[in-house]
PDB file of the backbone (N, CA, C, O) and the ligand in Angstrom, with CONECT records:
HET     ZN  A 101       1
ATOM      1  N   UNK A   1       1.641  12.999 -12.833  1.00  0.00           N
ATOM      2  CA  UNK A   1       2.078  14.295 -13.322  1.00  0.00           C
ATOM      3  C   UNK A   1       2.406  14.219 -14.813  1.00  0.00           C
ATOM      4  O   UNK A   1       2.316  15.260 -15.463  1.00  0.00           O
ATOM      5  N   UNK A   2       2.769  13.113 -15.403  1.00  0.00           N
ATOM      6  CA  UNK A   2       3.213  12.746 -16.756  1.00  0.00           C
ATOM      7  C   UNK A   2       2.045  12.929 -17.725  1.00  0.00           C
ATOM      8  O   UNK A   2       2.079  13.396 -18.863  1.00  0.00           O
ATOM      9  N   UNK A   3       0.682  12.318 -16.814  1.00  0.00           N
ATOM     10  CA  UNK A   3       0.064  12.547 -17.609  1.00  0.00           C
ATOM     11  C   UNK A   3      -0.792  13.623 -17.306  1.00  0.00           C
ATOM     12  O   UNK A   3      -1.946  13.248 -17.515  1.00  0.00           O
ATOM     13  N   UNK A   4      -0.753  14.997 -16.838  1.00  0.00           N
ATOM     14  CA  UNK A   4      -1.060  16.081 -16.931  1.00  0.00           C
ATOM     15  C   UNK A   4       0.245  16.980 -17.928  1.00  0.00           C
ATOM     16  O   UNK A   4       0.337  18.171 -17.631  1.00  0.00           O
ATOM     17  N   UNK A   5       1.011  16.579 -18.814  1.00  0.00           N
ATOM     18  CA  UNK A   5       2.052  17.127 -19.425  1.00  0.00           C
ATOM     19  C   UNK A   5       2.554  17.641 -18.237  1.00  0.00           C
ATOM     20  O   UNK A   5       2.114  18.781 -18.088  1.00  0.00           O
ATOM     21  N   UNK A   6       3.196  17.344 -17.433  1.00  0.00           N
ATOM     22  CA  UNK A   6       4.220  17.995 -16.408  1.00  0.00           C
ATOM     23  C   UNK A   6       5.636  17.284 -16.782  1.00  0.00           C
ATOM     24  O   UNK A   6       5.956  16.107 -16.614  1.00  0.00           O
ATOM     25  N   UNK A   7       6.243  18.153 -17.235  1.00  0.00           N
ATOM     26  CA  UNK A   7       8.123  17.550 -18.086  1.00  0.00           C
ATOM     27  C   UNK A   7       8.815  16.855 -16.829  1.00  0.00           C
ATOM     28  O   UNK A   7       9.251  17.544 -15.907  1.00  0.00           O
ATOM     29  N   UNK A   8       8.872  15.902 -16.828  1.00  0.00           N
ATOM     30  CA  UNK A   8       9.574  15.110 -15.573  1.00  0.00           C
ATOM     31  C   UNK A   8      10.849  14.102 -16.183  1.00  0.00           C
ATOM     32  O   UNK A   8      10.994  13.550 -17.274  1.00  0.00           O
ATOM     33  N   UNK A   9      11.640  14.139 -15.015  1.00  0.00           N
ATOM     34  CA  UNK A   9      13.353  13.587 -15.851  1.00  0.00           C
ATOM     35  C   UNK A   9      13.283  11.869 -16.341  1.00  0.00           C
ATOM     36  O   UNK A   9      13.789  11.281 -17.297  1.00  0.00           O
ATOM     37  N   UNK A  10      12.363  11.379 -15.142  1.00  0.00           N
ATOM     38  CA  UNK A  10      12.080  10.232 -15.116  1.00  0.00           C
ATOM     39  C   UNK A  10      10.780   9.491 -14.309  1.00  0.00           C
ATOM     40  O   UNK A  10      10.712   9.610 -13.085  1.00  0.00           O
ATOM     41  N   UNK A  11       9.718   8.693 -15.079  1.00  0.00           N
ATOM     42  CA  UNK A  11       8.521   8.680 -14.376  1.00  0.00           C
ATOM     43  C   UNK A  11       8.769   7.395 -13.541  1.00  0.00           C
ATOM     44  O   UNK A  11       8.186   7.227 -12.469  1.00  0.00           O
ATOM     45  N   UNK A  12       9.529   6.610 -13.984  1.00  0.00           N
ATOM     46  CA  UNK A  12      10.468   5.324 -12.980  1.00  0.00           C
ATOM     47  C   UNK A  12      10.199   5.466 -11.399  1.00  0.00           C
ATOM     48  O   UNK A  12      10.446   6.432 -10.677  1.00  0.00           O
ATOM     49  N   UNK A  13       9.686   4.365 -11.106  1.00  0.00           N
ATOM     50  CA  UNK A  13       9.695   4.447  -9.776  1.00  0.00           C
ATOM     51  C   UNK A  13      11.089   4.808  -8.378  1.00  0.00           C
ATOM     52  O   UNK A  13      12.111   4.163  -8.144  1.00  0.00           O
ATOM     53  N   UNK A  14      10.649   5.838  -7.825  1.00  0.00           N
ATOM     54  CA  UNK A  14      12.415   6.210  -7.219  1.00  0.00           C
ATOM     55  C   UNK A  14      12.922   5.037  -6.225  1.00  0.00           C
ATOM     56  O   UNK A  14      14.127   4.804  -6.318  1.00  0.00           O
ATOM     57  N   UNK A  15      12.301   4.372  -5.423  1.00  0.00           N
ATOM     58  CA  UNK A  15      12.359   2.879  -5.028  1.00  0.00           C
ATOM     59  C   UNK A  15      13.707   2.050  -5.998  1.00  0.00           C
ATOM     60  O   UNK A  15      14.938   2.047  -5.965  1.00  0.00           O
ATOM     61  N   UNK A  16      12.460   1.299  -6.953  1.00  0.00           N
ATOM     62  CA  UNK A  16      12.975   0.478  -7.237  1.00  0.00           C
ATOM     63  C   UNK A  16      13.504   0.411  -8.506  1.00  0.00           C
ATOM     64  O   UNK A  16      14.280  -0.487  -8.834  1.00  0.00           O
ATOM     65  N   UNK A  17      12.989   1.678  -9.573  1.00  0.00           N
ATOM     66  CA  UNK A  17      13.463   2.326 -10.837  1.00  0.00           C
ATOM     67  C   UNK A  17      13.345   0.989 -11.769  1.00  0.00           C
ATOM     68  O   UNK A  17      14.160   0.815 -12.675  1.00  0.00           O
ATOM     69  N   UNK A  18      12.157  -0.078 -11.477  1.00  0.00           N
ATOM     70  CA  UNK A  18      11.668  -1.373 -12.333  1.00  0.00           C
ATOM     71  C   UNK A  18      10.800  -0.310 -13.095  1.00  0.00           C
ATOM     72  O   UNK A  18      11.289   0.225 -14.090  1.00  0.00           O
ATOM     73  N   UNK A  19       9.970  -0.092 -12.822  1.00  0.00           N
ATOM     74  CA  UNK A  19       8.494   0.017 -12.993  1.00  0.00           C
ATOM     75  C   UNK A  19       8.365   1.532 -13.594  1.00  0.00           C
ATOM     76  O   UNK A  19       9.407   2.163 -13.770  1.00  0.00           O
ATOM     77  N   UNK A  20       7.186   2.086 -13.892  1.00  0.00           N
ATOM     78  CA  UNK A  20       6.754   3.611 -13.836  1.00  0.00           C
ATOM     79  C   UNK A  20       5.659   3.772 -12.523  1.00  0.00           C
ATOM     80  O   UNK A  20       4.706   3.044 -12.250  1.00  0.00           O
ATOM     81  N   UNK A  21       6.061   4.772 -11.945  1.00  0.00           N
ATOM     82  CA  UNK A  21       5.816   5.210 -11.294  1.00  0.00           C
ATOM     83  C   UNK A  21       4.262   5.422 -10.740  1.00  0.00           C
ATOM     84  O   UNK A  21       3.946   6.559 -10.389  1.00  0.00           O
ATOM     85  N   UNK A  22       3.331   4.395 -10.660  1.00  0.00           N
ATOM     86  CA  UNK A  22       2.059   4.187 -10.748  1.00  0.00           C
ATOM     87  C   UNK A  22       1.553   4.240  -9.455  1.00  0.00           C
ATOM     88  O   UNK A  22       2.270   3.590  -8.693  1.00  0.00           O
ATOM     89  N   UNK A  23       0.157   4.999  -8.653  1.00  0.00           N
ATOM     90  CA  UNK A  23      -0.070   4.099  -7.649  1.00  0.00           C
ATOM     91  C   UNK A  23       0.021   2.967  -7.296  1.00  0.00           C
ATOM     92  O   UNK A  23       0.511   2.602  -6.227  1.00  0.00           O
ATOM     93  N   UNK A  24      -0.488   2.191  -8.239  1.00  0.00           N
ATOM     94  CA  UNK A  24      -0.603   0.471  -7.741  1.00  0.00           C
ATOM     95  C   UNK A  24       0.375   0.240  -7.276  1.00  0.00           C
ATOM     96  O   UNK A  24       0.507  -0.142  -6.113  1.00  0.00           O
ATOM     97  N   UNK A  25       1.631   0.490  -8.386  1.00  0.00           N
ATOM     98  CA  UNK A  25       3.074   0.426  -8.332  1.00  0.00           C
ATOM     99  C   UNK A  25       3.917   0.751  -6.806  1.00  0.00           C
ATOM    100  O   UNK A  25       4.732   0.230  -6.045  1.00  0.00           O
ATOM    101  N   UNK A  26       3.044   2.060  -6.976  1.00  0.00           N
ATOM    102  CA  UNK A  26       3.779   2.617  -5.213  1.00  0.00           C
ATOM    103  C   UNK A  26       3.379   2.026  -4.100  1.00  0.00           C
ATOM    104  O   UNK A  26       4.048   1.296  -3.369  1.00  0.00           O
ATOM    105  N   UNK A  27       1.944   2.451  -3.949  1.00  0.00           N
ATOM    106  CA  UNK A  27       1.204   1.709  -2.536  1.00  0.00           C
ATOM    107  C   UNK A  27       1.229   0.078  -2.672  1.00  0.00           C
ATOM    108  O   UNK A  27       1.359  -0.474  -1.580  1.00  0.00           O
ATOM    109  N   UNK A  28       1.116  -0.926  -3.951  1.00  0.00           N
ATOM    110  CA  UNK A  28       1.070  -2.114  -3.533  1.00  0.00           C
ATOM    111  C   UNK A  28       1.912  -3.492  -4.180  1.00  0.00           C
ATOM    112  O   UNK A  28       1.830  -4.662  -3.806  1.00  0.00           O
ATOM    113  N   UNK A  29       2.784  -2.875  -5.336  1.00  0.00           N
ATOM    114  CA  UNK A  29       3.259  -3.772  -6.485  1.00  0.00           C
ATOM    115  C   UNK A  29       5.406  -3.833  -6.074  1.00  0.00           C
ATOM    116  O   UNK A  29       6.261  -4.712  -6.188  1.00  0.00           O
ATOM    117  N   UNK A  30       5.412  -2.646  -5.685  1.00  0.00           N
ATOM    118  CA  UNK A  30       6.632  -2.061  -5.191  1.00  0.00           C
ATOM    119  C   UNK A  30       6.989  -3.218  -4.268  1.00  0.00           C
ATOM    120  O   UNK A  30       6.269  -3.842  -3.489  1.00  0.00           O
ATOM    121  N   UNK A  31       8.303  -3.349  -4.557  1.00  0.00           N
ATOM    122  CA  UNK A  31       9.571  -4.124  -3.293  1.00  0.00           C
ATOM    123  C   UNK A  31       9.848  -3.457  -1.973  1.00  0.00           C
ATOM    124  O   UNK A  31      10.172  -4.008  -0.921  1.00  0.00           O
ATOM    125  N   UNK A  32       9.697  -2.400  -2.166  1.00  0.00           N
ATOM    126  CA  UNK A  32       9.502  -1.729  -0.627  1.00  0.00           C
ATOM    127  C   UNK A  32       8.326  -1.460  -0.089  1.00  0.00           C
ATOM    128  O   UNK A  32       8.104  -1.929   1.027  1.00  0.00           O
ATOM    129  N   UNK A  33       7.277  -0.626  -0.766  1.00  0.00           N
ATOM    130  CA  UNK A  33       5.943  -1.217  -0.187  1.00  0.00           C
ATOM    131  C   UNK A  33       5.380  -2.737  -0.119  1.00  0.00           C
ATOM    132  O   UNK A  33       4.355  -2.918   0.538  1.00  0.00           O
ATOM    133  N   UNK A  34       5.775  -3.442  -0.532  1.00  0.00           N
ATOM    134  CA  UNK A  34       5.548  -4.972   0.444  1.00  0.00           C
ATOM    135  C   UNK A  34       6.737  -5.295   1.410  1.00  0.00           C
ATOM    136  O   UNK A  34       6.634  -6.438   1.856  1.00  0.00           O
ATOM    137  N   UNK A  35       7.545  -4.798   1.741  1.00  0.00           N
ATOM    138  CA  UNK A  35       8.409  -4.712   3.238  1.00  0.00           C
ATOM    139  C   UNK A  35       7.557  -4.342   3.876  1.00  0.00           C
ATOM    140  O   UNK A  35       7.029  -5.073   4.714  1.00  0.00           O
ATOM    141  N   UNK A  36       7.004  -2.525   3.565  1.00  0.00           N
ATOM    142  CA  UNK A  36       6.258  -1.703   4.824  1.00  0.00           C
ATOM    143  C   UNK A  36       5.351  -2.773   4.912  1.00  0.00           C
ATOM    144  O   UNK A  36       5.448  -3.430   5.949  1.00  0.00           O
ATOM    145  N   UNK A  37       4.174  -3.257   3.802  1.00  0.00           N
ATOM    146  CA  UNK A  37       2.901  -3.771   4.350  1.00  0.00           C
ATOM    147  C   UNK A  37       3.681  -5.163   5.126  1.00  0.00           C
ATOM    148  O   UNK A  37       3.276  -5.587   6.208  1.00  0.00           O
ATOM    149  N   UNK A  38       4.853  -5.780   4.382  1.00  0.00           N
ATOM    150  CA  UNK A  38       5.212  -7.324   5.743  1.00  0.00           C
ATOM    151  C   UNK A  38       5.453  -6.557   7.281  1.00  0.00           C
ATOM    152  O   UNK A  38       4.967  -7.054   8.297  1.00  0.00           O
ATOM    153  N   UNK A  39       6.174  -5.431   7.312  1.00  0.00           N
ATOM    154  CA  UNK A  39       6.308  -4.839   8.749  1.00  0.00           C
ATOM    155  C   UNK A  39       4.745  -4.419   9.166  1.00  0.00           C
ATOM    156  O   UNK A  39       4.482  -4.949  10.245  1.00  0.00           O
ATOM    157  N   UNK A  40       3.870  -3.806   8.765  1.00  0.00           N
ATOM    158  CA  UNK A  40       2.750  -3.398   9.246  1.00  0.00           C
ATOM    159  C   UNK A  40       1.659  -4.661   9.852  1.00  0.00           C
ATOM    160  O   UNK A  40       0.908  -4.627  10.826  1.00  0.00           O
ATOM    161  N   UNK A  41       1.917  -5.773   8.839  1.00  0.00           N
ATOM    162  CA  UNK A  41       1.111  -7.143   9.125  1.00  0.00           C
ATOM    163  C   UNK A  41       2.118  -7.536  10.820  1.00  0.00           C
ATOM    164  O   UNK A  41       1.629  -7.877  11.898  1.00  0.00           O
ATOM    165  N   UNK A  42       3.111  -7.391  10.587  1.00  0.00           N
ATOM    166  CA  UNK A  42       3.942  -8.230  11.451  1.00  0.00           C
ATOM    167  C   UNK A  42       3.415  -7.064  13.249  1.00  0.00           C
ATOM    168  O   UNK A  42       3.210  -7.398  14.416  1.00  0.00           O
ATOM    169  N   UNK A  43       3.406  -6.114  12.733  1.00  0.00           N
ATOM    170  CA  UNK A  43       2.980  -5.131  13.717  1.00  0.00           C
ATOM    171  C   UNK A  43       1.720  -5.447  14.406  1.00  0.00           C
ATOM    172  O   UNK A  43       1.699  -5.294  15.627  1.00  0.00           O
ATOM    173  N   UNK A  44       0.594  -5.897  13.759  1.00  0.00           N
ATOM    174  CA  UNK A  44      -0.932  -5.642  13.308  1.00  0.00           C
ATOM    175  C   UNK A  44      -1.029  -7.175  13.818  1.00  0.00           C
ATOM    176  O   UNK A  44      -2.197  -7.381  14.149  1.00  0.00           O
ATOM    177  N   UNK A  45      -0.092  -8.519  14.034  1.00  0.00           N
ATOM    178  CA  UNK A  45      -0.171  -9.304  14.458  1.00  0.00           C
ATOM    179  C   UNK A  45      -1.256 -10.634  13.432  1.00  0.00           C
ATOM    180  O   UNK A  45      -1.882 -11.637  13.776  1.00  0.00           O
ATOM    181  N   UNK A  46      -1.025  -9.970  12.140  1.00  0.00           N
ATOM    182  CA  UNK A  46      -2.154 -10.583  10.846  1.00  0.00           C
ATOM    183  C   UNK A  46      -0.820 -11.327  10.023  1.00  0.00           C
ATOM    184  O   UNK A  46       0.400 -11.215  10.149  1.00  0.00           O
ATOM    185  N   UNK A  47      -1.606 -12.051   9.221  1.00  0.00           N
ATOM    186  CA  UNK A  47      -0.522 -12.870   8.033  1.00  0.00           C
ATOM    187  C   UNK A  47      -0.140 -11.788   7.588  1.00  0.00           C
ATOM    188  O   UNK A  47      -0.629 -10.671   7.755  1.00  0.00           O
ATOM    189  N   UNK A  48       1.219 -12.271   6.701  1.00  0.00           N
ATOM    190  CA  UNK A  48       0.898 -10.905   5.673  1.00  0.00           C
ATOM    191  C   UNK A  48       0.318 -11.190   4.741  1.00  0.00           C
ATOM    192  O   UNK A  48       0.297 -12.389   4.464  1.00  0.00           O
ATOM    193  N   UNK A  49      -0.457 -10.166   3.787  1.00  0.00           N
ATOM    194  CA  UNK A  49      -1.514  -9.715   3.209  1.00  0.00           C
ATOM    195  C   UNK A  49      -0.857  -9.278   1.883  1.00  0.00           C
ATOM    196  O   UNK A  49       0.337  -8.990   1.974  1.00  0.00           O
ATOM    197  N   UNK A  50      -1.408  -9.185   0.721  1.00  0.00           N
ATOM    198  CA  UNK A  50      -1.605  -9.147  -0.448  1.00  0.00           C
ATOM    199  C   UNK A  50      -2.527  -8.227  -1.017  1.00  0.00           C
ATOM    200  O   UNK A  50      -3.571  -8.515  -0.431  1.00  0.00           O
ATOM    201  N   UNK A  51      -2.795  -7.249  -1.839  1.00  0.00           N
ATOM    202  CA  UNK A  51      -3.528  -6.528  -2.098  1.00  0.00           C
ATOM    203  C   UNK A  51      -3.457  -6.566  -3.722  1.00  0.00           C
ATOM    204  O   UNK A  51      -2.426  -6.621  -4.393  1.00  0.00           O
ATOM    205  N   UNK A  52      -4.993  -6.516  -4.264  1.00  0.00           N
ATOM    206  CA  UNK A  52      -4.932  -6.287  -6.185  1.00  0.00           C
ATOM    207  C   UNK A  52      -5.038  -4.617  -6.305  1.00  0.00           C
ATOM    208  O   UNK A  52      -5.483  -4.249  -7.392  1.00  0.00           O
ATOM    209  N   UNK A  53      -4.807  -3.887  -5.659  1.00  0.00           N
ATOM    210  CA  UNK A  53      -4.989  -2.430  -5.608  1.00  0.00           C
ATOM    211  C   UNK A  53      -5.083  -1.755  -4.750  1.00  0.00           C
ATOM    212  O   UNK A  53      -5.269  -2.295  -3.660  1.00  0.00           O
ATOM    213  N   UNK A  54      -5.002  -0.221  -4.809  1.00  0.00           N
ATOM    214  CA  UNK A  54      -4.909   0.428  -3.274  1.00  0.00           C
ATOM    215  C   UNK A  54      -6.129   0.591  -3.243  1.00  0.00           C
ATOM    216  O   UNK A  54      -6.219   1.282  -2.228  1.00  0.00           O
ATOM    217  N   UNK A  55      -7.828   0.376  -3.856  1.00  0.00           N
ATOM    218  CA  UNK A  55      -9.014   0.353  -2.900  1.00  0.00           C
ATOM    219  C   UNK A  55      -8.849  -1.171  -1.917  1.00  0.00           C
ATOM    220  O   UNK A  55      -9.370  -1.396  -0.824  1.00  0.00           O
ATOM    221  N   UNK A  56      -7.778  -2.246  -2.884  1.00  0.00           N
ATOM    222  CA  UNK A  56      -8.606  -3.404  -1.992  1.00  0.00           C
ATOM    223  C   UNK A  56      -7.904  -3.445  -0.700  1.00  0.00           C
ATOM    224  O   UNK A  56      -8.349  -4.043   0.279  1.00  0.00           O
ATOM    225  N   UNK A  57      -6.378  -2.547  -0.732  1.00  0.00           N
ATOM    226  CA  UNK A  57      -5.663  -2.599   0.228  1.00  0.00           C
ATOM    227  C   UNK A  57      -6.174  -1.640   1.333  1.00  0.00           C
ATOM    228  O   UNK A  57      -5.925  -1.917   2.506  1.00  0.00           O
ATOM    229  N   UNK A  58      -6.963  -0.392   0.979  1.00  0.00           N
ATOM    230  CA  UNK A  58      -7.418   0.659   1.728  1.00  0.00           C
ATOM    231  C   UNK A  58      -9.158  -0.196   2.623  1.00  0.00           C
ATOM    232  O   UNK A  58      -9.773   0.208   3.610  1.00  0.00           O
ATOM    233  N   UNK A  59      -9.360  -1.097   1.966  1.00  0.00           N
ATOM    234  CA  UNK A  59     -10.357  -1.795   2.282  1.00  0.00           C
ATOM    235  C   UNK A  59      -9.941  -2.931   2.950  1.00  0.00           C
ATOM    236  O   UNK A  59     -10.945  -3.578   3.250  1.00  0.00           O
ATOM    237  N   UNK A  60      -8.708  -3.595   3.405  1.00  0.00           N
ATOM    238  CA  UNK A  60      -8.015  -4.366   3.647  1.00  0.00           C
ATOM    239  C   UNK A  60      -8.979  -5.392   4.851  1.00  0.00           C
ATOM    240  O   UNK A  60      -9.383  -6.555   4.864  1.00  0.00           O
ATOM    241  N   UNK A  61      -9.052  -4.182   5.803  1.00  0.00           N
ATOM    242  CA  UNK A  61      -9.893  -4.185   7.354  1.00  0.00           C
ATOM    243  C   UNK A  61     -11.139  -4.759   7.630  1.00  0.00           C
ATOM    244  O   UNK A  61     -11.653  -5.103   8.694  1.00  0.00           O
ATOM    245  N   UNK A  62     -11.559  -4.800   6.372  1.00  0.00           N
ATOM    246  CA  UNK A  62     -13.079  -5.384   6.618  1.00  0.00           C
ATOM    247  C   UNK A  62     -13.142  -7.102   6.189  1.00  0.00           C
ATOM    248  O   UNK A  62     -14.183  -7.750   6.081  1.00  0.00           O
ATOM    249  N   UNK A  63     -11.637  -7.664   5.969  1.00  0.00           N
ATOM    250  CA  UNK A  63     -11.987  -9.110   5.508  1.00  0.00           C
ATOM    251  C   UNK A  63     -11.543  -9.853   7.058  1.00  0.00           C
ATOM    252  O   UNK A  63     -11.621 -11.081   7.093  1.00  0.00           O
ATOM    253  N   UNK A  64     -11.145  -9.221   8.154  1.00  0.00           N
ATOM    254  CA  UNK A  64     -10.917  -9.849   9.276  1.00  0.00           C
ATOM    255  C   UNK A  64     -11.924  -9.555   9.748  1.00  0.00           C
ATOM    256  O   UNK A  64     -12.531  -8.487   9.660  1.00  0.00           O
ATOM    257  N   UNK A  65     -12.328 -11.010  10.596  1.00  0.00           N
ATOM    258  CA  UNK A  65     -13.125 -10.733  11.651  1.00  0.00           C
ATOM    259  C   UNK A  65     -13.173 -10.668  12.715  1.00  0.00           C
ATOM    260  O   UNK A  65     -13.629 -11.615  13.355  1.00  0.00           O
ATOM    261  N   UNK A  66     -12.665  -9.380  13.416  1.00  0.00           N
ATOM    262  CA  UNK A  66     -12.293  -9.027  14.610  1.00  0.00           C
ATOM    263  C   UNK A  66     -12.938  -8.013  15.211  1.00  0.00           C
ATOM    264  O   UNK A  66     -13.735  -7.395  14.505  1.00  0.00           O
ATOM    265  N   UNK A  67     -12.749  -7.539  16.792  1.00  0.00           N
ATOM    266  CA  UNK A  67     -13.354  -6.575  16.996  1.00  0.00           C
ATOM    267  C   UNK A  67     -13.989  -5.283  16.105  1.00  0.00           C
ATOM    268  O   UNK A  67     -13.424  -5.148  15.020  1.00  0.00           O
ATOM    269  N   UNK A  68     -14.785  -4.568  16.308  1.00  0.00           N
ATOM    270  CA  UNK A  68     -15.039  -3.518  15.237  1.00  0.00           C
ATOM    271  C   UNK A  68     -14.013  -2.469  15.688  1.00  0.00           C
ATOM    272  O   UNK A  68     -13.629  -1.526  14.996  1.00  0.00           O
ATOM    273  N   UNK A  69     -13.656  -2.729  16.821  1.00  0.00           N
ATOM    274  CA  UNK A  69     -12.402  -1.098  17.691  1.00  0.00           C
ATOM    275  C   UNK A  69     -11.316  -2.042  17.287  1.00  0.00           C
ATOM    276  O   UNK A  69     -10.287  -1.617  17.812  1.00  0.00           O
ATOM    277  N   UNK A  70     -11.057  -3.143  16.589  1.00  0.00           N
ATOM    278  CA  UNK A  70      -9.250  -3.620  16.477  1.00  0.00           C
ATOM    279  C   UNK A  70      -9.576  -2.776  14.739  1.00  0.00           C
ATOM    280  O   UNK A  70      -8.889  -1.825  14.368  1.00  0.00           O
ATOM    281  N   UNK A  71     -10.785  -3.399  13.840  1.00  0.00           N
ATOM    282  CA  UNK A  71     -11.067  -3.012  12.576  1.00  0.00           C
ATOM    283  C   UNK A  71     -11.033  -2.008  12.338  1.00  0.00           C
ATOM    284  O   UNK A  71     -10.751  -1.622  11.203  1.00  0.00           O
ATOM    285  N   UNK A  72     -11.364  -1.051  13.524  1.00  0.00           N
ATOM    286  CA  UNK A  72     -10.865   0.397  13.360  1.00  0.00           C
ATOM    287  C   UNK A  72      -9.430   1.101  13.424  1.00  0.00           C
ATOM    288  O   UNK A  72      -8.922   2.079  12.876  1.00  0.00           O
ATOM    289  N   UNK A  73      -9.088   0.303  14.194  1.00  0.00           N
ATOM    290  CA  UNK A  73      -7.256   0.710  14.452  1.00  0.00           C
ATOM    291  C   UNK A  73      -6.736   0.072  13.599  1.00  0.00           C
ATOM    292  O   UNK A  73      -5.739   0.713  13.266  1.00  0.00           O
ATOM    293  N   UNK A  74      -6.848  -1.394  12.663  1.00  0.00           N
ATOM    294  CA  UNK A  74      -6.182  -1.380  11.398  1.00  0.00           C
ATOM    295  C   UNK A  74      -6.500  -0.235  10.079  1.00  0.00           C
ATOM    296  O   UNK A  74      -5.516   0.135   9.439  1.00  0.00           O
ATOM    297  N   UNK A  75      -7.728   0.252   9.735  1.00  0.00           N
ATOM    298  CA  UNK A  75      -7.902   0.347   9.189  1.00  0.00           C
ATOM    299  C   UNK A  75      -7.142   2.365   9.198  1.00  0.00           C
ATOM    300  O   UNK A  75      -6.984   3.109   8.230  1.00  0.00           O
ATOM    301  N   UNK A  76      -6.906   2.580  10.418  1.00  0.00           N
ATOM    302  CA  UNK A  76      -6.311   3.816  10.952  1.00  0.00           C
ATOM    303  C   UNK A  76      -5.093   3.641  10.178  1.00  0.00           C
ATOM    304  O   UNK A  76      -4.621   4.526   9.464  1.00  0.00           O
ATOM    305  N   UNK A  77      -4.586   2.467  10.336  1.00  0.00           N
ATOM    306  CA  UNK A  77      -3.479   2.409  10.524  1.00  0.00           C
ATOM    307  C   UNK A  77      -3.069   2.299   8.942  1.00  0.00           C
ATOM    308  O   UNK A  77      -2.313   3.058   8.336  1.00  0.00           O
ATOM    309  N   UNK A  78      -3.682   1.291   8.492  1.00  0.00           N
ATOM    310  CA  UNK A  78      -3.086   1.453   6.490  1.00  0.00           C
ATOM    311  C   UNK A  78      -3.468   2.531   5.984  1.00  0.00           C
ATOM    312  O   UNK A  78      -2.952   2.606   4.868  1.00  0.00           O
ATOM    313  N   UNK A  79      -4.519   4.015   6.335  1.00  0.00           N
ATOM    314  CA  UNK A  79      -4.517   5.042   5.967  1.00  0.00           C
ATOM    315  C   UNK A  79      -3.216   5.861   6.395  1.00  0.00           C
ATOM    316  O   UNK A  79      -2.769   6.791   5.723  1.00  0.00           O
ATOM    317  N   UNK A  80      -2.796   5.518   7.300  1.00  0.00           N
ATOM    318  CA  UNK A  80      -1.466   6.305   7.568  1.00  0.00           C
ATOM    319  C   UNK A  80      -0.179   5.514   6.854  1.00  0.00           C
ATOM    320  O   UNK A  80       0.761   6.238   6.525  1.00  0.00           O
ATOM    321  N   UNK A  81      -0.113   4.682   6.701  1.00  0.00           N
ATOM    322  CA  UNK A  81       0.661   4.150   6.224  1.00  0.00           C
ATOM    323  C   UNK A  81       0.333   4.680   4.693  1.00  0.00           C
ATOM    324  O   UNK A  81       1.328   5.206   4.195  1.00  0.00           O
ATOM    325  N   UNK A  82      -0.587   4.669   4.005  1.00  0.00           N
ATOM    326  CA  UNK A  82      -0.927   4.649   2.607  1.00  0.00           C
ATOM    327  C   UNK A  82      -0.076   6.435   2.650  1.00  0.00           C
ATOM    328  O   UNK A  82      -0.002   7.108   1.622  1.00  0.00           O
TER     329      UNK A  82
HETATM  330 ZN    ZN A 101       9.192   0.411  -7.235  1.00  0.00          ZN2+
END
């Protein structure tokens, strides 16, 4: 929004108020989005996982090799989460 000139009080992430407020930042760089993704791995029954961005994290699903119906229900599943 900051950078569409939209006047905002603070672009700081509301989390963790380190950072500005970035995707990367939100979906994968953030102290609380790596809780959700350690709870989602821990859910999902996978290591936890690491992501360089939200395509590689939204793409996460295709580096296991598991059923194509489990690859589908992870991959359900970090879209809802995202
Ligand atoms: Zn943060």
């Amino acid at each position: 929004m900051a950078k569409r000139n939209v006047h905002l009080d603070s672009i700081r992430c509301k989390f963790c108020g380190d950072f500005d407020e970035m995707a990367e930042h939100l979906f994968i760089f953030c102290n609380m989005a790596q809780v959700i993704w350690d709870y989602v791995a821990c859910w999902c029954r996978l290591q936890a996982f690491f992501a360089f961005g939200v395509k590689n994290q939204v793409n996460l699903h295709k580096q296991f090799r598991r059923l194509k119906k489990w690859r589908a229900a992870v991959y359900t599943i970090i879209q809802t989460v995202v």
